[in-house]
N, C-alpha and C positions, 0 to 999 in steps of 0.2 A: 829235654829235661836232663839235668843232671843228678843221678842216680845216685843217694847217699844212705847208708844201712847201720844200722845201731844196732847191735846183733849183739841181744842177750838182757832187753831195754827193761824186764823186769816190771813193774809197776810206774815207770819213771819214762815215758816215752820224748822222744825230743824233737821240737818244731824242724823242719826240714829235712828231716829221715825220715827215710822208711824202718819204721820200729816193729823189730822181731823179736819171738822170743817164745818160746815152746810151750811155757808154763802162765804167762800174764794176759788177764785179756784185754788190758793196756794196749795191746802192742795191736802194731796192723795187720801183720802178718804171723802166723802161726806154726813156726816150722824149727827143725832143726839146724845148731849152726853148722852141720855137717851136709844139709841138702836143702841148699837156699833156690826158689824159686824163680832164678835169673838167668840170662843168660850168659854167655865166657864174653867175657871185655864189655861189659855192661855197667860197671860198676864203676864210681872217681874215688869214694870214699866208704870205706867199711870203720867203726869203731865198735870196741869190744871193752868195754869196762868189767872188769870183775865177772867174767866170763869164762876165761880158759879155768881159770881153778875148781871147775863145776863140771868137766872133764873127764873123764880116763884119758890117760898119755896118748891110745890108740884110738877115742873123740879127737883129744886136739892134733893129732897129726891128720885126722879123716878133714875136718875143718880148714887147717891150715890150707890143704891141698886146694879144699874147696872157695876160701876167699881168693884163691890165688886164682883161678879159674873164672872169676865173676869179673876180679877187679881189672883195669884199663891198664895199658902202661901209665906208666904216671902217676897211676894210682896211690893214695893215702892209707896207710891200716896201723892203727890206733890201737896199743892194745894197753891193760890195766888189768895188774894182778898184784896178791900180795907178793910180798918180796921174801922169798921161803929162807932164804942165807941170815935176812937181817932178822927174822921172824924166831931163828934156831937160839940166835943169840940172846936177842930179849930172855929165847924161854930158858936158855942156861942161866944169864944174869939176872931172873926175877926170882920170885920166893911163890911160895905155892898160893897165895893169897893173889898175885898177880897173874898167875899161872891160869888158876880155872875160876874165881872168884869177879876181877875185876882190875885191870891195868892203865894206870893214870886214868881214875875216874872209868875209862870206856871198858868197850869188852873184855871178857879173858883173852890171855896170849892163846888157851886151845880152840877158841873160835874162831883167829884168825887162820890156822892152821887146818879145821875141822867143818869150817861155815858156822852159822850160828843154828840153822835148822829146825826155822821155825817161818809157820807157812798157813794159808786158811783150808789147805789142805792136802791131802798125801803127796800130791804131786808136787806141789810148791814145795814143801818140806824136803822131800828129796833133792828138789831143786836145787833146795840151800848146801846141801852135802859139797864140800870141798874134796874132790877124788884123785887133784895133782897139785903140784908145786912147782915153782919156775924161778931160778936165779936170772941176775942179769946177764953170766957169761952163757944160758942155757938158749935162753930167747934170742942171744945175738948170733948163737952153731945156728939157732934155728934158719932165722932169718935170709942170714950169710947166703946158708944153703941151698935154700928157695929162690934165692936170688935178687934178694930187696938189696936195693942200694939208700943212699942217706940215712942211715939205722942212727938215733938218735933217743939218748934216755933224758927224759924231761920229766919237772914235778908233776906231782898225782896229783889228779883233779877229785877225785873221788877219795881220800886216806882217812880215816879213825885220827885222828891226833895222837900221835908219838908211835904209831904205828909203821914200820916198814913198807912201803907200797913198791911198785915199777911201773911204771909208764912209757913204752919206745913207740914212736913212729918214724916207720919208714914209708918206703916208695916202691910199686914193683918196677920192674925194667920194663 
């Protein structure tokens, strides 16, 4: 069987993953992204939509370490965060009606910043708490670092319209 993990699947689980996720009972498996239930080179494909930013910096380095640890060489890791560089701009270039009220029709610019934080209960709500941020030159030091080769920024599958998103996959070695 080839091993595929959607880690962080929220209410939205997806046919041919194994769907994780700490706070949904969606999901199949019920864990932390930081101590996934697999074993090291087990894994072909990890995807992380809208995940890291649900984090503290020292979650997403504890994780990082840990998808690297699961996945195969070869391996695929998908990841989907807002885009905090493009996110700074918007919030300098909008007016405060866009700002906390509503921006082109969707959310406020502070919800992409902050999550929207809203949940059926305490834990989901926490859940939504946005607790980092990620540019694109940040996720590529990352990446570099750890060792992914093919680091590749492609469009968001997941974005708000007119919202800044990131989207990169690469490859472990």
């Amino acid at each position: 069987m080839k091993l595929k993990l959607n880690i962080g699947c929220g209410p939205h689980p997806l046919p041919g993953y194994q769907n994780i996720d700490l706070y949904h009972s969606a999901a199949d498996v019920k864990a932390p992204a930081d101590k996934l239930p697999y074993k090291d080179n087990s894994v072909i494909e990890i995807l992380a939509e809208h995940l890291i930013e649900h984090l503290t910096f020292y979650e997403f380095n504890k994780a990082m370490a840990e998808w690297h640890r699961v996945l195969k060489s070869g391996g695929v890791l998908t990841l989907e965060c807002p885009d905090l560089l493009g996110l700074c701009k918007q919030f300098v270039n909008g007016n405060e009606y866009q700002r906390y009220t509503t921006h082109n029709g969707q959310w406020p610019l502070i919800a992409h910043f902050y999550g929207h934080q809203r949940g059926g209960n305490a834990g989901e709500i926490l859940g939504q708490v946005h607790k980092s941020g990620y540019t694109e030159e940040h996720l590529r030091f990352v990446l570099e670092g750890l060792g992914y080769t093919d680091i590749q920024f492609v469009p968001p599958h997941k974005a708000t319209p007119g919202s800044p998103v990131l989207r990169v996959t690469c490859k472990k070695k």
